[in-house]
C-alpha positions as CSV (number, residue, x, y, z in Angstrom):
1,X,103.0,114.1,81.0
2,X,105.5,111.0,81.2
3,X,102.9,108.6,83.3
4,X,99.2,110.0,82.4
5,X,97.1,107.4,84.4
6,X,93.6,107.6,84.5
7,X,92.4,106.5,87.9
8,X,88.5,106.3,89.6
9,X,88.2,108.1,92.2
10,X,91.7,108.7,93.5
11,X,92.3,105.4,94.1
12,X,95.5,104.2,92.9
13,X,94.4,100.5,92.8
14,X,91.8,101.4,90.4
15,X,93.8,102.2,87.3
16,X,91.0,102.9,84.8
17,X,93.4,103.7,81.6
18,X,95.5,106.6,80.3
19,X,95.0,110.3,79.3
20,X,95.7,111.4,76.2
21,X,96.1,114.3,74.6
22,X,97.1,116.5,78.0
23,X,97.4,119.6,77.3
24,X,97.3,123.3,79.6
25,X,95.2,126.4,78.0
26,X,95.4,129.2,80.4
27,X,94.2,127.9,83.5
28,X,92.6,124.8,81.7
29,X,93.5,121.4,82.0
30,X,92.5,119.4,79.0
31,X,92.6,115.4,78.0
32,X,90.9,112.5,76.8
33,X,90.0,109.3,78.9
34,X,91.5,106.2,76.9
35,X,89.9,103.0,79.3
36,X,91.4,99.7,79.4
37,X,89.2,97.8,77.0
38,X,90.8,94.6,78.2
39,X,89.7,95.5,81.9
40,X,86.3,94.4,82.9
41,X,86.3,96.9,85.7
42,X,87.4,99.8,83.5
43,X,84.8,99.2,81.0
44,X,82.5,99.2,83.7
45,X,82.9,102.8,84.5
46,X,83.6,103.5,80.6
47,X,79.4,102.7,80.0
48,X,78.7,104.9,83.2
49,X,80.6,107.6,81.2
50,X,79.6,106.8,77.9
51,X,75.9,107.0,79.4
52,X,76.5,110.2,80.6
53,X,76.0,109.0,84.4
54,X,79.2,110.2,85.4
55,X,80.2,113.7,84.0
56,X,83.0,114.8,86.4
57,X,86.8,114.1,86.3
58,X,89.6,115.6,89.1
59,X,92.7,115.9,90.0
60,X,95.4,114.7,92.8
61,X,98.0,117.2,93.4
62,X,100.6,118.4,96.0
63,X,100.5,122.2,97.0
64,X,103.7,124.1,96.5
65,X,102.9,128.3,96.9
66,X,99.8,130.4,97.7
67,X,98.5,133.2,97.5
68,X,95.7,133.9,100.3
69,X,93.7,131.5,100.4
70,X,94.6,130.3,97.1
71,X,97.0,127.4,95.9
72,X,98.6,129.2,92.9
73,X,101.5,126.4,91.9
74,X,101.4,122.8,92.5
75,X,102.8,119.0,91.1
76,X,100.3,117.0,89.6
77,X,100.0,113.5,90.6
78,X,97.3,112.0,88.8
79,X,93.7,112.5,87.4
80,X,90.7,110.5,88.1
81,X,87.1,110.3,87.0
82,X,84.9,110.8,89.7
83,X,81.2,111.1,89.8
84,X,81.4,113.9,92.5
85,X,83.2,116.4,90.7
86,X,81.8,119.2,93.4
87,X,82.6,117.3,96.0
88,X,85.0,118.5,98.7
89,X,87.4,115.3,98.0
90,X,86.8,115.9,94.5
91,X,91.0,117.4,94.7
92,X,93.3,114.5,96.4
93,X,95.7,116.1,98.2
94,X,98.9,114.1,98.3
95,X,102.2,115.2,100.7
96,X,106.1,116.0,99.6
97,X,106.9,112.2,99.3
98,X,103.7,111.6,97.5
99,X,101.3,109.5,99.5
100,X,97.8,110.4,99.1
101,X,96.5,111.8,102.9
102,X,93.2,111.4,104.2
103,X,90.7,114.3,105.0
104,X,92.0,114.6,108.3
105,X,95.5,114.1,107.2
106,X,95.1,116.8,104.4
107,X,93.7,119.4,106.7
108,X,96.6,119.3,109.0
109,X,99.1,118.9,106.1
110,X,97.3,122.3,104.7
111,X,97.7,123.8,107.7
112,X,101.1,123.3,108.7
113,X,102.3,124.1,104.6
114,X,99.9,127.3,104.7
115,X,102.6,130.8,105.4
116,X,101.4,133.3,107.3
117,X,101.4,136.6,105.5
118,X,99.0,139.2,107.6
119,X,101.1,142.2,108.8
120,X,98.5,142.6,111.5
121,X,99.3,139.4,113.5
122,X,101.5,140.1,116.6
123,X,104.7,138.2,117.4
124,X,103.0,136.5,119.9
125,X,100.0,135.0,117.8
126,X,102.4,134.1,115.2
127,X,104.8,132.3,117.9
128,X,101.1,130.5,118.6
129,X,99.9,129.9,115.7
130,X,103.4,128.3,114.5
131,X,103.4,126.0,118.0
132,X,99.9,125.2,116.6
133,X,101.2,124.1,113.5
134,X,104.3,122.0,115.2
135,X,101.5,120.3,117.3
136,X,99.4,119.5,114.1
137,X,102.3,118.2,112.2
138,X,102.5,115.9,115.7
139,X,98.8,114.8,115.9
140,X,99.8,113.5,111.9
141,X,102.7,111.5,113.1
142,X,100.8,110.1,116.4
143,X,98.3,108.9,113.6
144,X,100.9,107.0,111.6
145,X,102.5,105.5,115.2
146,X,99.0,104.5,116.3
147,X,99.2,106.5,118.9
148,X,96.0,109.3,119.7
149,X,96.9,112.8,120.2
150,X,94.6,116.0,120.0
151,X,95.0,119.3,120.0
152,X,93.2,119.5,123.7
153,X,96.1,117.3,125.3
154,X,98.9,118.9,127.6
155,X,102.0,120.0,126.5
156,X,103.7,117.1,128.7
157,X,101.3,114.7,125.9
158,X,102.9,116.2,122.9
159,X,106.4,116.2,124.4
160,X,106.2,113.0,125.2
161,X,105.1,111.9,121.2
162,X,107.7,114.0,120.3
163,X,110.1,112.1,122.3
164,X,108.8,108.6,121.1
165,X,108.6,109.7,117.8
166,X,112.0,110.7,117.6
167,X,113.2,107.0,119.0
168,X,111.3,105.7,116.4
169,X,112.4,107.2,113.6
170,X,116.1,107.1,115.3
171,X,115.8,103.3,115.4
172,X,114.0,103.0,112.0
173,X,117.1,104.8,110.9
174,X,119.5,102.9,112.5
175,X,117.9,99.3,110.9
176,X,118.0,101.1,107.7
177,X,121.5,101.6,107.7
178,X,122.4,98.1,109.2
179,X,120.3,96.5,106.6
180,X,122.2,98.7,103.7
181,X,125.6,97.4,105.1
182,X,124.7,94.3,105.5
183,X,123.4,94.2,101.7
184,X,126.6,95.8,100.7
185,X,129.0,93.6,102.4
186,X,126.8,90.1,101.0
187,X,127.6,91.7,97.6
188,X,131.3,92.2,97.8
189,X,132.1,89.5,99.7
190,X,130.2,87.1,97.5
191,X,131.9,88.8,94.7
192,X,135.7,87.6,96.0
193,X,134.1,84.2,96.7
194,X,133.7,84.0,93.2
195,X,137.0,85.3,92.2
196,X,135.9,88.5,90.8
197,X,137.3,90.9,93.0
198,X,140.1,90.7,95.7
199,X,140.1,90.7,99.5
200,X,142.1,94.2,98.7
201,X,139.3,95.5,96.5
202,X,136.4,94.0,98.4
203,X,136.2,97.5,100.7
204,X,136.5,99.6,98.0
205,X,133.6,97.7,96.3
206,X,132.0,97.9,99.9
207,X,132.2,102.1,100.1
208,X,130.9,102.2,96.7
209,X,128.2,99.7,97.0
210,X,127.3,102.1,100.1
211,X,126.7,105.0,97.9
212,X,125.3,103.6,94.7
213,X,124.2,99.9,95.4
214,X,122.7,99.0,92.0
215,X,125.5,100.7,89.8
216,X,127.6,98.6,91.7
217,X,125.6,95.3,91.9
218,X,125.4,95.7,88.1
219,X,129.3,96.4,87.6
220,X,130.3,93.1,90.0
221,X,127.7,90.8,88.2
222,X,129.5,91.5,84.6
223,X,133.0,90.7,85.9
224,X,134.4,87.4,85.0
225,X,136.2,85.7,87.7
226,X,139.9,86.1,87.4
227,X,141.2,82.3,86.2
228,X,144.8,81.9,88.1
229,X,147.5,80.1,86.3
230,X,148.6,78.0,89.5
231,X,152.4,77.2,87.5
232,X,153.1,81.1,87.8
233,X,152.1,81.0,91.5
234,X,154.3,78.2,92.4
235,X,157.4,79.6,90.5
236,X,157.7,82.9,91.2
237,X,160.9,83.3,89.1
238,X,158.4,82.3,85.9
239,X,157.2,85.9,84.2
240,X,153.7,86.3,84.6
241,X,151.8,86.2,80.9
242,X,151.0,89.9,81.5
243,X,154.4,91.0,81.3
244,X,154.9,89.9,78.0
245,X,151.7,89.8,76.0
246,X,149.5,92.6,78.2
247,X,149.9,95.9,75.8
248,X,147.3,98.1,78.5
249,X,149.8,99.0,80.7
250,X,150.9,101.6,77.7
251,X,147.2,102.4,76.6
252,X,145.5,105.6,76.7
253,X,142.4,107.2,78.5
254,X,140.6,106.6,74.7
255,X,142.1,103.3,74.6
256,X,140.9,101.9,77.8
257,X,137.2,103.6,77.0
258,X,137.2,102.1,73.6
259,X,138.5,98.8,74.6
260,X,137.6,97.8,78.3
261,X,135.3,100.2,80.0
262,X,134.8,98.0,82.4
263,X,138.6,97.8,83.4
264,X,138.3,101.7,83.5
265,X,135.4,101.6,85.6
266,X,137.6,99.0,88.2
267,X,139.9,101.0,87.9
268,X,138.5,104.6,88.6
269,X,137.5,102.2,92.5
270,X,140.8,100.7,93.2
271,X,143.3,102.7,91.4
272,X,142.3,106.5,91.0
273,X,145.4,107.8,91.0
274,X,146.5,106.1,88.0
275,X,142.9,106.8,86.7
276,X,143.2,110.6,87.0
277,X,146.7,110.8,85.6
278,X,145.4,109.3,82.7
279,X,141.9,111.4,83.0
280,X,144.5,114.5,82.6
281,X,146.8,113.4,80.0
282,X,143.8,112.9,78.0
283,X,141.8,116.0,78.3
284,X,144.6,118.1,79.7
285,X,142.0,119.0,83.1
286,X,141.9,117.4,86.5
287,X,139.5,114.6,87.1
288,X,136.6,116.1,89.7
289,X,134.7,112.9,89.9
């Protein structure tokens, strides 16, 4: 309802237009085709509809629960026009992270999603038909490593894809992480170059740039760097300004919200216990953040 894109044909680098009024009635899904009048392309397939030479639309989906033979709940992806609305790929069929599979890809993914609900089936052909399943889920990964597999190989061919698999996806892990830290650190650290944070803040920054990179990219960009008056540093009898003009060290939780978010926010990563005792005084509960 939020993104109603009107593809052709499944293909998500032909976006045609928009649906518009979408709308479920029973087992009915309704809309209208708005095309792109500023596309060429879309206006091309607008005549072939107009002209009545294409009369079919469809739908992409991923399959959540079944009954038989029968996918009875599912997430929509998209809708297309198609001109082969009887087709067998007239339904796209698109996996948990949302890619769009291929036929071959789509049958396997079917398969291995498909329960098994016949009371009839012995333990034994459910253990095989589940080992089946395991090696069809493999021959899917094989296809996305390049590798060829089939069902007809030995079990010392799928073991071995297993095994290769799992080192991929360990390393692929491992770079993924590596490349996250090394982000995260680049952020921080170019942060206390520029005198927004300090070398004692820069790994709480880090840990928190960790878990929520863009929060925290966005926080450290809208800091000011901290101007030093370098008379106060080389007299360290002399009272620092703050001591005498700095009325925050007596304001409130509401105070700090309604005056310096941001300081709250800085203060929440490098200084949570004052945070929560003020968290408390204010709404009388602990902090659980």
């Amino acid at each position: 309802m939020k993104n109603p894109v009107l593809l052709f044909n499944h293909d998500l680098d032909q976006v045609l237009g928009k649906w518009e009024g979408v709308s479920i009635e029973g087992t009915n899904l309704y809309g209208t085709p708005l095309f792109d009048d500023r596309d060429p392309d879309a206006m091309k397939i607008f005549n072939k509809v107009d002209d009545e030479l294409i009369n079919c639309a469809s739908i992409g989906i991923t399959p959540l629960a079944w009954e038989g033979d029968m996918i009875t709940e599912c997430i929509l992806k998209e809708k297309s026009i198609t001109p082969l609305g009887a087709n067998k790929n007239a339904v796209a069929l698109y996996n948990q992270e949302g890619v769009k599979l291929s036929d071959d890809q789509a049958r396997q993914y079917l398969l291995s999603l498909k329960p098994s609900n016949d009371p009839t089936k012995t333990e034994e052909h459910k253990e095989q038909q589940m080992n089946e399943k395991t090696k069809l889920a493999l021959i899917a990964l094989a296809v996305q490593l390049g590798i060829t597999l089939s069902l007809s190989d030995s079990e010392e061919k799928f073991a071995e894809i297993a095994t290769k698999a799992k080192e991929k996806i360990d390393a692929l892990n491992l770079s993924i992480q590596a490349d996250k830290e090394a982000k995260a650190k680049k952020l921080c650290d170019d942060a206390q170059n520029a005198g927004k944070i300090t070398a004692k803040e820069n790994p709480v920054f880090y840990q928190q740039a960790l878990l929520n990179y863009e929060h925290t990219e966005n926080y450290l960009n809208a800091l000011k760097p901290v101007n030093l008056d370098l008379n106060n540093l080389l007299d360290p009898d002399k009272k620092k300004p703050e001591e005498t003009t700095d009325e925050r060290k007596d304001w409130t939780f509401s105070d700090w919200s309604k005056k310096d978010s941001a300081g709250l926010q800085k203060m929440l990563l490098s200084d949570k216990t004052r945070f929560k005792a003020l968290y408390k005084a204010e709404y009388q509960v602990e902090y659980e953040g």
